[in-house]
VOBA-1610 file (N, C-alpha, C; in pm, whole numbers, padded with zeros to 5 digits, always signed):
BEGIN
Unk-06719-00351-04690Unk-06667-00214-04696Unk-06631-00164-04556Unk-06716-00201-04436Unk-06697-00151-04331Unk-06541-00201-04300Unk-06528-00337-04295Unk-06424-00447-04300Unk-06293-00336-04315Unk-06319-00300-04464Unk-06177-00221-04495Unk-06182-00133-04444Unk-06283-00019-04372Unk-06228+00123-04323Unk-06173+00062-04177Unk-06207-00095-04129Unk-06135-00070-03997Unk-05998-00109-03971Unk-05991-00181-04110Unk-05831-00260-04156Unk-05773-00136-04180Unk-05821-00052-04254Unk-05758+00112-04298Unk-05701+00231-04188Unk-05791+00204-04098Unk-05819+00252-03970Unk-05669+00230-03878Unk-05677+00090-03847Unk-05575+00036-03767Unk-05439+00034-03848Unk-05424-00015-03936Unk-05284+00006-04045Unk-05259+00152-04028Unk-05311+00188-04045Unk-05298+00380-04070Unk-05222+00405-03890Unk-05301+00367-03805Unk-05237+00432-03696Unk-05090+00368-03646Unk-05106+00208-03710Unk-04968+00125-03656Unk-04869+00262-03731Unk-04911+00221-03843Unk-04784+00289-03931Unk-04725+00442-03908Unk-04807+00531-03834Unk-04807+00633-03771Unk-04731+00652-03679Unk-04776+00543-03572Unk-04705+00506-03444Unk-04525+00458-03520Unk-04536+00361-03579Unk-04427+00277-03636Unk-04342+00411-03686Unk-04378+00534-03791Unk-04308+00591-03830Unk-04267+00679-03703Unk-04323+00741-03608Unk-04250+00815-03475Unk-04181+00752-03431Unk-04151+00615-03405Unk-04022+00542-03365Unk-03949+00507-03453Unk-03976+00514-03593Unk-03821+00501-03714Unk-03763+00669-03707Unk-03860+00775-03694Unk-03822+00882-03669Unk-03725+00919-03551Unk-03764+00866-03407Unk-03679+00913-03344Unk-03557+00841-03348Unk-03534+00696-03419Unk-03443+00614-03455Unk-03297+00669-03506Unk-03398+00769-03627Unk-03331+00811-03747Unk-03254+00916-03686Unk-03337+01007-03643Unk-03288+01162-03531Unk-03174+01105-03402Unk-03204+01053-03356Unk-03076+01016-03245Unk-02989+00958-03291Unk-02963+00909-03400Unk-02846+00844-03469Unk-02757+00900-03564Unk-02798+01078-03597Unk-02803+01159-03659Unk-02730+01304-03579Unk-02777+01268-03451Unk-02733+01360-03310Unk-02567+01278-03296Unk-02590+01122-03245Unk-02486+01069-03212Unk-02344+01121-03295Unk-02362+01163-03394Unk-02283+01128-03561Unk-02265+01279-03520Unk-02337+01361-03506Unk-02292+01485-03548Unk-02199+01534-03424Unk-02219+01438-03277Unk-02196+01498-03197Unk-02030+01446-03192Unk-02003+01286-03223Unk-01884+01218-03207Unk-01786+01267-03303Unk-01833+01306-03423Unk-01768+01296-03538Unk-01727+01430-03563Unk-01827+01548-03513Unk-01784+01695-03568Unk-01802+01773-03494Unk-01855+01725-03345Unk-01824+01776-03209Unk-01931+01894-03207Unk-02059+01901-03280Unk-02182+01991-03288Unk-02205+01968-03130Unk-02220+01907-03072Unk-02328+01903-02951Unk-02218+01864-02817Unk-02252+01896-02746Unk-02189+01865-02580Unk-02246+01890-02428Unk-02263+01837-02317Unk-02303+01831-02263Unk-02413+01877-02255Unk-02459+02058-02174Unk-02599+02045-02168Unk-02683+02091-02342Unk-02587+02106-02434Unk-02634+02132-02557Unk-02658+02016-02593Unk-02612+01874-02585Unk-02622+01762-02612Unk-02753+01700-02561Unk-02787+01749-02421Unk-02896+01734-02362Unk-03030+01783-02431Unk-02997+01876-02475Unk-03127+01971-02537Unk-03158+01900-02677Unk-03086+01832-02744Unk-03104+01804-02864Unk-03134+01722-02852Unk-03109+01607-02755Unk-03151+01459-02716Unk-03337+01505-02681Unk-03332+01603-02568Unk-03482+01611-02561Unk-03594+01687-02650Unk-03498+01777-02739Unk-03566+01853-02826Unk-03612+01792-02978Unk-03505+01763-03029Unk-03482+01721-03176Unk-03532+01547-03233Unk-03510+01504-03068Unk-03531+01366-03125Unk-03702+01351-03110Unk-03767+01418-03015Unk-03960+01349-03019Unk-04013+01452-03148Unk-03912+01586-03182Unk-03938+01658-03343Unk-03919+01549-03433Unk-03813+01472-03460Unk-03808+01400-03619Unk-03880+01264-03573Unk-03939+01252-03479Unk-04045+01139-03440Unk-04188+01200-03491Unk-04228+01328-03474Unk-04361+01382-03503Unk-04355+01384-03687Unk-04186+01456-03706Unk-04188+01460-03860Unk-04192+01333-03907Unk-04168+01250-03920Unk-04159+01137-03937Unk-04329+01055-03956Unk-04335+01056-03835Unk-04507+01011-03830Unk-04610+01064-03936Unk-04587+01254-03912Unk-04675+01290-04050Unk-04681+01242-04178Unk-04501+01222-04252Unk-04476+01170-04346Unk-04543+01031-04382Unk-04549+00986-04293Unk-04547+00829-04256Unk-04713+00799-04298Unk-04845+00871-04237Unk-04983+00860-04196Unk-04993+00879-04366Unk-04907+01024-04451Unk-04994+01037-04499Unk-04946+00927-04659Unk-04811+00897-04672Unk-04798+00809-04714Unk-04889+00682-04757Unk-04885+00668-04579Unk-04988+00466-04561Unk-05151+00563-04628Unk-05198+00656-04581Unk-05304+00697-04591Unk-05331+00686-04770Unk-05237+00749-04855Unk-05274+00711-04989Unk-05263+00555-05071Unk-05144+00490-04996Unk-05129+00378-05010Unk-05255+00279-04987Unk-05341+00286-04856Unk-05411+00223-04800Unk-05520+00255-04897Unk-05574+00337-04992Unk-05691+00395-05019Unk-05663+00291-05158Unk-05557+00304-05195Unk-05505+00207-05324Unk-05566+00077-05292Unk-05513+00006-05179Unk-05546-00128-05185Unk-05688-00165-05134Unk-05726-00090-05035Unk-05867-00099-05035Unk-06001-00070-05105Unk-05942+00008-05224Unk-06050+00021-05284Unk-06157-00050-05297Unk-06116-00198-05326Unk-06255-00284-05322Unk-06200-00399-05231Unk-06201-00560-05289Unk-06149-00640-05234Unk-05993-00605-05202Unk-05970-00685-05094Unk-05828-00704-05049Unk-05740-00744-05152Unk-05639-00707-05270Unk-05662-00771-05383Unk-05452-00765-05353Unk-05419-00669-05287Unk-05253-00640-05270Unk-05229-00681-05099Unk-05274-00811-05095Unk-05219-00883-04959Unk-05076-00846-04869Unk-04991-00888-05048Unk-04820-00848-04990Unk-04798-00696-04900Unk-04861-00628-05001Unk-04819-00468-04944Unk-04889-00462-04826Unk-04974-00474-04810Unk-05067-00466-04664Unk-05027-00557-04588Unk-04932-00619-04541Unk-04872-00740-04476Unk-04753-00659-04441Unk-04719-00615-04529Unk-04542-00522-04535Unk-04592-00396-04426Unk-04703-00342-04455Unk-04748-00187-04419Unk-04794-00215-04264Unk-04801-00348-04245Unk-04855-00365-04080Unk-04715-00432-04018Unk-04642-00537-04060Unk-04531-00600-03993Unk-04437-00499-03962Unk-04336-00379-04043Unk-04289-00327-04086Unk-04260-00191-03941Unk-04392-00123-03944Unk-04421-00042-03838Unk-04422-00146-03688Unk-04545-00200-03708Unk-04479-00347-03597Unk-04319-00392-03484Unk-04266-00468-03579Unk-04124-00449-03516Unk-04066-00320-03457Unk-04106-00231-03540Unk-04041-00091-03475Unk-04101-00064-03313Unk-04212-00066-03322Unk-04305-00098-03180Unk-04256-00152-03116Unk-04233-00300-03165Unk-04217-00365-03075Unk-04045-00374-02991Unk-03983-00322-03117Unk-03801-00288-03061Unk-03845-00214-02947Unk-03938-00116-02915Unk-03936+00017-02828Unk-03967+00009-02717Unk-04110-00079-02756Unk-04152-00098-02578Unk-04117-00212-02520Unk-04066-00323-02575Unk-03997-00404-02477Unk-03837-00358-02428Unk-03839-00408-02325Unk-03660-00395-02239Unk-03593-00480-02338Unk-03629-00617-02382Unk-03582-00659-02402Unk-03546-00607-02559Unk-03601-00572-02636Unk-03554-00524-02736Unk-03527-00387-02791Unk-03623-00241-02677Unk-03512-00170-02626Unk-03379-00117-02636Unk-03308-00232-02575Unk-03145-00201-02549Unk-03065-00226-02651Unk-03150-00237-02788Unk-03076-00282-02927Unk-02985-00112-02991Unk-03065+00012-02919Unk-03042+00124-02928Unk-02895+00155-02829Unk-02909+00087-02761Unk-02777+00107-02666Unk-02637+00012-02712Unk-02679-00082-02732Unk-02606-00202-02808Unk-02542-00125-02921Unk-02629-00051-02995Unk-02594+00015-03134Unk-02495+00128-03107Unk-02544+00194-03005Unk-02425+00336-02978Unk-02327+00285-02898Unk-02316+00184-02864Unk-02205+00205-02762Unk-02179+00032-02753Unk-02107-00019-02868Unk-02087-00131-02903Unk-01964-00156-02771Unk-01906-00239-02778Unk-01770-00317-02666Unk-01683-00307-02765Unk-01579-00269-02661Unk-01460-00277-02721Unk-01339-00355-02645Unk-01247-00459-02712Unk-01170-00481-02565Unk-01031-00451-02582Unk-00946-00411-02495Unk-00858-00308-02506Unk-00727-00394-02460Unk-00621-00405-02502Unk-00505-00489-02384Unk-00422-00396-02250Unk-00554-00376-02134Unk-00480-00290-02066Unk-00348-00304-02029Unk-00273-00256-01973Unk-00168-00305-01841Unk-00222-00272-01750Unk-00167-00383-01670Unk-00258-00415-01483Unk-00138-00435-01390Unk-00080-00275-01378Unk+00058-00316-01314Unk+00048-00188-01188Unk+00153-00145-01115Unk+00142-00078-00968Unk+00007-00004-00968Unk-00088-00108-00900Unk-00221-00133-00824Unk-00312-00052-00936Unk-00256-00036-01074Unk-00349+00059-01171Unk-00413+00001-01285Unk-00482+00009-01403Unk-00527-00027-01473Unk-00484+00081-01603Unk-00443+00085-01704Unk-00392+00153-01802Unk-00370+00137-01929Unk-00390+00215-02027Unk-00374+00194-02168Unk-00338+00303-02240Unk-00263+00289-02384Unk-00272+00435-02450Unk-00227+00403-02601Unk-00302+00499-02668Unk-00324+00405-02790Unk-00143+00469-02885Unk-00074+00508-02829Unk+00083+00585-02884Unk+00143+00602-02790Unk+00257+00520-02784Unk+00339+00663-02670Unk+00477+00661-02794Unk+00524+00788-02737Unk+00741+00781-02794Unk+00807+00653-02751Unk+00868+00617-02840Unk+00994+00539-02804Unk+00956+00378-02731Unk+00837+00349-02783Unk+00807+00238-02681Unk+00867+00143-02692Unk+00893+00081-02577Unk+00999-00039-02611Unk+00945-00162-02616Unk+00975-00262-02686Unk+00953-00391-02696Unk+00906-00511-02573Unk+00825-00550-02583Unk+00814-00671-02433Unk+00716-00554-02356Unk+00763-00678-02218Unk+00651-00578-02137Unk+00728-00441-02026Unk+00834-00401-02124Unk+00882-00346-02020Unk+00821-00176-02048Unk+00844-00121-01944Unk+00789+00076-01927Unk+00865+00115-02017Unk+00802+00223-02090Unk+00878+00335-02161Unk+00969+00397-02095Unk+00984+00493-02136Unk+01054+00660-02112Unk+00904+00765-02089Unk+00821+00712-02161Unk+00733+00824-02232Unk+00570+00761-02209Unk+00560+00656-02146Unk+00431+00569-02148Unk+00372+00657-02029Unk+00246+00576-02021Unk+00088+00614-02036Unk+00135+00569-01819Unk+00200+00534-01796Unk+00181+00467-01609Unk+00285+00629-01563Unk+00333+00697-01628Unk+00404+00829-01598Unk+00286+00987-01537Unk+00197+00931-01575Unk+00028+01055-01548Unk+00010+01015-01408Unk+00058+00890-01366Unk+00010+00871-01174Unk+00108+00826-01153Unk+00253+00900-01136Unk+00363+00862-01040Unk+00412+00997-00985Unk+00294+01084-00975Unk+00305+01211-00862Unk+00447+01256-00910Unk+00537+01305-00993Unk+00663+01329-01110Unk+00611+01395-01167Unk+00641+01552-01161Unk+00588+01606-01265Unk+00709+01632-01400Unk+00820+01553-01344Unk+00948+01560-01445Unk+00907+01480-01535Unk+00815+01385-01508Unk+00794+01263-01624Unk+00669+01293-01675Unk+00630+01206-01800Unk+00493+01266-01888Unk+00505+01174-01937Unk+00356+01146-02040Unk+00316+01061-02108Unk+00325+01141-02247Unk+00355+01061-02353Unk+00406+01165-02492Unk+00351+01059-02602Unk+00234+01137-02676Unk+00205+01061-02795Unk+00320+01020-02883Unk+00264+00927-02956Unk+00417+00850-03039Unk+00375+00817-03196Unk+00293+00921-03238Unk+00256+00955-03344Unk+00295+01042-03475Unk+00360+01088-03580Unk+00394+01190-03630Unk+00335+01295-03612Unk+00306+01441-03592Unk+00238+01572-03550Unk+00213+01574-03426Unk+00121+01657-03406Unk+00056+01661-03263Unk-00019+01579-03236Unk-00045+01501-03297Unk-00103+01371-03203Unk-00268+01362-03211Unk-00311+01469-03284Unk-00468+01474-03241Unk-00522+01351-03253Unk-00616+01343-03161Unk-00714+01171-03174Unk-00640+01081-03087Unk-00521+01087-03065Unk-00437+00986-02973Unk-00518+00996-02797Unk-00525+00882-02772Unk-00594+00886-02656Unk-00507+00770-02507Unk-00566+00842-02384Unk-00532+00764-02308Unk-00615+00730-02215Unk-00611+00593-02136Unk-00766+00561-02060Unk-00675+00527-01899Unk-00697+00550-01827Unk-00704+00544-01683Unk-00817+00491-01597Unk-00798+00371-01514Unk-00913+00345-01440Unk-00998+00440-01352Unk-01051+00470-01259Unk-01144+00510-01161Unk-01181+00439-01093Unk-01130+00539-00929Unk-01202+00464-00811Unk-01321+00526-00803Unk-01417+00461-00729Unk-01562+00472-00678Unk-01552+00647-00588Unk-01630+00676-00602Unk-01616+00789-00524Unk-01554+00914-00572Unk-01485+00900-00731Unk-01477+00996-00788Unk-01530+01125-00844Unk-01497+01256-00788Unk-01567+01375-00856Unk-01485+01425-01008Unk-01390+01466-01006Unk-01292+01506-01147Unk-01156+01493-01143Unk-01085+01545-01211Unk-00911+01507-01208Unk-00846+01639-01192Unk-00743+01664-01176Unk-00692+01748-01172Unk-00541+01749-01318Unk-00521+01797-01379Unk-00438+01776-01536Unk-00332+01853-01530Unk-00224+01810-01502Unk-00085+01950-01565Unk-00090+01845-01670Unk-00078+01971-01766Unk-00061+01987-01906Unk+00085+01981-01962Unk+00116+01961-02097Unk+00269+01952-02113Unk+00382+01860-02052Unk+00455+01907-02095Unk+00596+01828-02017Unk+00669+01955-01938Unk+00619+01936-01765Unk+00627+02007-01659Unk+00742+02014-01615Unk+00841+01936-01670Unk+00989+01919-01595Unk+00998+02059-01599Unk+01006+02138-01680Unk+01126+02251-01662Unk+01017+02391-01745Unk+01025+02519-01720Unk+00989+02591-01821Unk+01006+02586-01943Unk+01139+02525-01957Unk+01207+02514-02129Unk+01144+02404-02194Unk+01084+02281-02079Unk+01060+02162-02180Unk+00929+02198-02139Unk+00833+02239-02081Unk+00729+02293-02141Unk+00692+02364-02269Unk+00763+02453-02296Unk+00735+02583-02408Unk+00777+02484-02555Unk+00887+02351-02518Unk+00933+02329-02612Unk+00871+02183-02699Unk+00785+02181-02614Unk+00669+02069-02604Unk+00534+02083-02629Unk+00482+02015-02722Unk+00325+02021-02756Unk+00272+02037-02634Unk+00129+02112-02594Unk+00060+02115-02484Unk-00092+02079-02561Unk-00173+01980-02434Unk-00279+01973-02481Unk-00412+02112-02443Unk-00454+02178-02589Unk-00500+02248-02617Unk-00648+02245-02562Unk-00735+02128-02609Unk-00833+02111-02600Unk-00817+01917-02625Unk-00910+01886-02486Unk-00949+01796-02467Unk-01077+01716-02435Unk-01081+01563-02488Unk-01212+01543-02471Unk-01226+01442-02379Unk-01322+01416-02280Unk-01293+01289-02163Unk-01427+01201-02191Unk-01428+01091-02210Unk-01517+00985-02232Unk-01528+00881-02106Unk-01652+00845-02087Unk-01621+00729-01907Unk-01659+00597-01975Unk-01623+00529-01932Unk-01635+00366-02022Unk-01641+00235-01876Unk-01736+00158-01854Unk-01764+00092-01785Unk-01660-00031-01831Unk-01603-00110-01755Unk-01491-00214-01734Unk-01548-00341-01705Unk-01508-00431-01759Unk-01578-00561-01752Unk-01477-00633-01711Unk-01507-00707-01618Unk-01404-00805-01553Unk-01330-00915-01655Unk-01174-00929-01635Unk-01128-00983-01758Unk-01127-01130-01720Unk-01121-01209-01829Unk-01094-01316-01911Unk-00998-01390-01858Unk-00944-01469-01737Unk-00828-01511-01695Unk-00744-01589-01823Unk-00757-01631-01873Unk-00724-01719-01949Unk-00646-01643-02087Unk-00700-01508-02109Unk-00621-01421-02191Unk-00510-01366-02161Unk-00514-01354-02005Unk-00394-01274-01922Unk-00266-01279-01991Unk-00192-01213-01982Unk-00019-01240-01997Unk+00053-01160-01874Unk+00167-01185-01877Unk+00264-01147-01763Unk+00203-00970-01747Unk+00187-00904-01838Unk+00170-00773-01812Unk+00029-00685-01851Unk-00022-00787-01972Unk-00144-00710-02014Unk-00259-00802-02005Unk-00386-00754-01973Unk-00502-00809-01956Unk-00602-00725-02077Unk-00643-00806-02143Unk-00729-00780-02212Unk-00880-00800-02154Unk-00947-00620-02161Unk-01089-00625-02093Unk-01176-00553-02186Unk-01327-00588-02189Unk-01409-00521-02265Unk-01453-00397-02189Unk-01433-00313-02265Unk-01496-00161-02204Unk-01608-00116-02261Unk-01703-00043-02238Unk-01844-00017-02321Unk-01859+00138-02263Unk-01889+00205-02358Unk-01874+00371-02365Unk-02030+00404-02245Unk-02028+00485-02136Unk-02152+00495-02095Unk-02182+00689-02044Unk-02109+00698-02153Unk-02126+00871-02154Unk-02106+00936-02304Unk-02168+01031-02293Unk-02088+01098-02433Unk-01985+01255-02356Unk-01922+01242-02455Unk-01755+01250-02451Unk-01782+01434-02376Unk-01716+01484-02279Unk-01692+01621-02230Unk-01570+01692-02291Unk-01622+01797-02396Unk-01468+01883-02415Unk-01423+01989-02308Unk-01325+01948-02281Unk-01243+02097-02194Unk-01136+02139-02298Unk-01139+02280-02240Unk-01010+02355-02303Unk-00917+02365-02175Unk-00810+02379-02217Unk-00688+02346-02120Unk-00650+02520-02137Unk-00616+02575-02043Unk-00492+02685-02015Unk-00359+02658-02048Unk-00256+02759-02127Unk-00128+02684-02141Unk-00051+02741-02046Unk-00077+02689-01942Unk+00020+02689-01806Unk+00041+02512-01762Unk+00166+02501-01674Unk+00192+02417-01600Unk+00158+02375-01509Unk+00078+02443-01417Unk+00008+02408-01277Unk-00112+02317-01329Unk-00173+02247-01191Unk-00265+02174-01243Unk-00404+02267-01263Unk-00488+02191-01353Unk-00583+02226-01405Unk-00754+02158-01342Unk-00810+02199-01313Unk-00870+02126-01256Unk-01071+02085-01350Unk-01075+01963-01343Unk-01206+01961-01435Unk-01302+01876-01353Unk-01399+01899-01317Unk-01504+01861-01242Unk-01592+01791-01330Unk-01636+01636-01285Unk-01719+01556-01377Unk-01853+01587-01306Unk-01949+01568-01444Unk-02068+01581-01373Unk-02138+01468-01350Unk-02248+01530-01217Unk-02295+01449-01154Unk-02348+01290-01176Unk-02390+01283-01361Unk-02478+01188-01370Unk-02283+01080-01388Unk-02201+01136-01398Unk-02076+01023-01388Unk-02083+00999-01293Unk-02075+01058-01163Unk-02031+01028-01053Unk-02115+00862-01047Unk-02264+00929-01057Unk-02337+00794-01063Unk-02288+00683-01108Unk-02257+00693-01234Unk-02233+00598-01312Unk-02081+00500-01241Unk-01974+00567-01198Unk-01920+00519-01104Unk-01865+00491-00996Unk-02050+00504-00899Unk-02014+00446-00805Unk-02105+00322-00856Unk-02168+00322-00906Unk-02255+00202-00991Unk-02206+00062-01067Unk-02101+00132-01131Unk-02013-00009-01161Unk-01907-00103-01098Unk-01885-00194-01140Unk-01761-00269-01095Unk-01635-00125-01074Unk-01593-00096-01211Unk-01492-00007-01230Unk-01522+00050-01352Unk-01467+00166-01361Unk-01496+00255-01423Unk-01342+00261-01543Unk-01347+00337-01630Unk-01218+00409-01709Unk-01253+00529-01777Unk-01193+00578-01770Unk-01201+00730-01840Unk-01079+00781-01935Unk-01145+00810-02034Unk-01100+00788-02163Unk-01029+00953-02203Unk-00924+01016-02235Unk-00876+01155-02260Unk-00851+01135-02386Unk-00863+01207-02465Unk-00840+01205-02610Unk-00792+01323-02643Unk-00673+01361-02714Unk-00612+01501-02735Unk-00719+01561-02886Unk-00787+01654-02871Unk-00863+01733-02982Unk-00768+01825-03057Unk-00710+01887-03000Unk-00575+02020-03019Unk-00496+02037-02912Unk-00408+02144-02970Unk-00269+02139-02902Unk-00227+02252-02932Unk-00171+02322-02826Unk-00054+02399-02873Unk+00095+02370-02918Unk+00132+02474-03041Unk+00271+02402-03061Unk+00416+02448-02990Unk+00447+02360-03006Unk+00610+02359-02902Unk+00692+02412-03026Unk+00784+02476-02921Unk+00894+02588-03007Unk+01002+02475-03062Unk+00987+02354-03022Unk+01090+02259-03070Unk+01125+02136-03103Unk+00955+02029-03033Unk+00920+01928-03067Unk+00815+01907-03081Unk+00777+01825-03232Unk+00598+01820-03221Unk+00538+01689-03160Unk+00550+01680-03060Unk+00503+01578-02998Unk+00447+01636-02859Unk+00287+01612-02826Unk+00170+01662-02728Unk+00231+01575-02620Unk+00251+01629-02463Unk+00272+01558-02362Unk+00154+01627-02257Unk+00127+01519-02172Unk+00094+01478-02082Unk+00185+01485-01932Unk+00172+01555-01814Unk+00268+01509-01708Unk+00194+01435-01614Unk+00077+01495-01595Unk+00040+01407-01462Unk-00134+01405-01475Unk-00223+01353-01392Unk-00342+01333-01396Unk-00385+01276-01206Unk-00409+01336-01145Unk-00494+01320-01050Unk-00629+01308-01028Unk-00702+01204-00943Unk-00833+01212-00900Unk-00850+01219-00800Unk-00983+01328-00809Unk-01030+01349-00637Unk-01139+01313-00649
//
């Protein structure tokens, strides 16, 4: 009898322990979703929920969890050990969860999970690194648009980058490398050539910037113009709202980016159009220029 209150004892607390880490599992994966998908959370609100909400559905969790194993456990112990399976399940089960948590090595299965690789076919052409998932009018081969994604850094504010999507474009995104030593960008909005092709041109409304760490490419994939590289997300995403003026705009990254790249090989930073204002005459969102300081 003693036997079972200490088998009861220890099961009871794994599973306790085990349920505060399926809890905070469940809760940060729940944050991630609400934050990517429907834009609930952002920076320091994003922060608060990461430190608030997730060690809450770890405590909720655990209670659920104790008192669960606690009636369960009273079942099988009643006399002899007689339900081996379930009491095997009720200790392994919580177990692994443990053990994902406190090792490094298994750990980073949480990071692995949010922020899987992706590999992208940049272009690696005047000394830049670049991608964009639409432009207008793109032409065939490896030659430049009219309207492509290398028009945001040729200091031109006559030229722009122009989604190549039907509507305004929302979700269309464009990624730009980063040098080391970067604080934020500076953004004219629209298509800056002229007052008229501003007003008459989608402007980006509200935008979201994502930083994505760069992995050195693959020689062997190369082609004359595009290099295919794996990028891995190492921020969650900053919304700005844009002014609908033409001058530049200026957005300051915060500090824990900066870290992040001066830390890596290279960096990319990811713009994604959220909204837009509409143009008196074409629905297509432009882009003119993008600076970093």
């Amino acid at each position: 009898m003693e036997k079972n209150e200490t088998v009861k004892t220890m099961t009871l607390l794994l599973g306790i322990l085990g349920g505060f880490f399926i809890g905070c599992l469940i809760t940060l994966f729940a944050i991630v979703i609400l934050s990517s998908k429907f834009h609930w959370f952002e920076g320091m609100s994003l922060m608060l929920a990461l430190i608030l909400l997730v060690p809450a559905g770890g405590i909720i969790t655990a209670m659920l969890t104790g008192i669960v194993y606690n009636n369960r456990l009273k079942i099988i112990l009643a006399g002899d050990i007689t339900r081996k399976k379930e009491l095997t399940a009720l200790i392994v089960i919580p177990a692994l969860f443990i053990l994902i948590n406190i090792f490094p090595k298994f750990s980073n299965l949480y990071h692995l999970l949010l922020n899987p690789a992706q590999t992208i076919p940049f272009t690696d052409a005047m000394n830049r690194v670049f991608y964009s998932t639409s432009e207008l009018n793109k032409p065939q081969g490896s030659e430049f648009g009219e309207y492509g994604p290398q028009n945001l850094f040729d200091g031109d504010n006559t030229t722009c980058w122009t989604e190549g999507v039907n509507g305004p474009g929302i979700g269309e995104s464009v990624y730009l490398d980063i040098q080391s030593k970067t604080q934020g960008i500076f953004i004219v909005d629209g298509y800056a050539k002229s007052k008229n092709s501003f007003k008459e041109h989608n402007r980006v409304q509200q935008i979201n910037l994502t930083l994505y760490s760069l992995s050195p490419p693959k020689k062997s994939e190369n082609t004359e113009l595009h290099t295919p590289m794996n990028i891995k997300k190492e921020s969650f995403y900053l919304t700005r709202h844009l002014k609908d003026i033409s001058t530049p705009q200026k957005i300051n990254f915060p500090k824990e980016w900066q870290n992040i790249i001066n830390k890596e090989w290279k960096t990319v930073l990811k713009l994604e159009i959220v909204s837009a204002y509409n143009g008196s005459k074409y629905d297509y969102t432009c882009l003119s220029e993008i600076t970093f300081f």
